[in-house]
C-alpha positions, 0 to 999 in steps of 0.5 A: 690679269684675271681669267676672264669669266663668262656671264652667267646670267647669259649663258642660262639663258641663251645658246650658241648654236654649231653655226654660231647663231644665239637661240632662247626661249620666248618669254610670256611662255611659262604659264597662263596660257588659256589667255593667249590664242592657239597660234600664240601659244605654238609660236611660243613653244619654239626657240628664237634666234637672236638677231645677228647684231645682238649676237655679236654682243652676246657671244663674247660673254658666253666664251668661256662657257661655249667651248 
């Protein structure tokens, strides 16, 4: 049986926090900013947690990366 291989793809863009809560950057967030309203923008500039169901799905392809 192969080693089993974490997403890669995933694991770019997402990360397992020390409590094991799944935290990424918000998109719409790279560029065009003098669009989006000053509020937008800070909310934009912080991380976002997962919530804990797509976390449960998420964390088992990260494994091998996470360790």
């Amino acid at each position: 049986m192969p080693k089993m291989k974490s997403h890669k793809g995933m694991a770019k863009r997402v990360k397992v926090t020390a409590r094991g809560k799944v935290r990424y950057k918000p998109s719409f967030a790279s560029h065009l900013m003098s669009g989006k309203s000053g509020d937008r923008v800070r909310r934009l500039r912080k991380p976002v947690l997962v919530t804990p169901v797509m976390a449960k799905k998420i964390i088992p392809r990260l494994k091998a990366v996470s360790r």
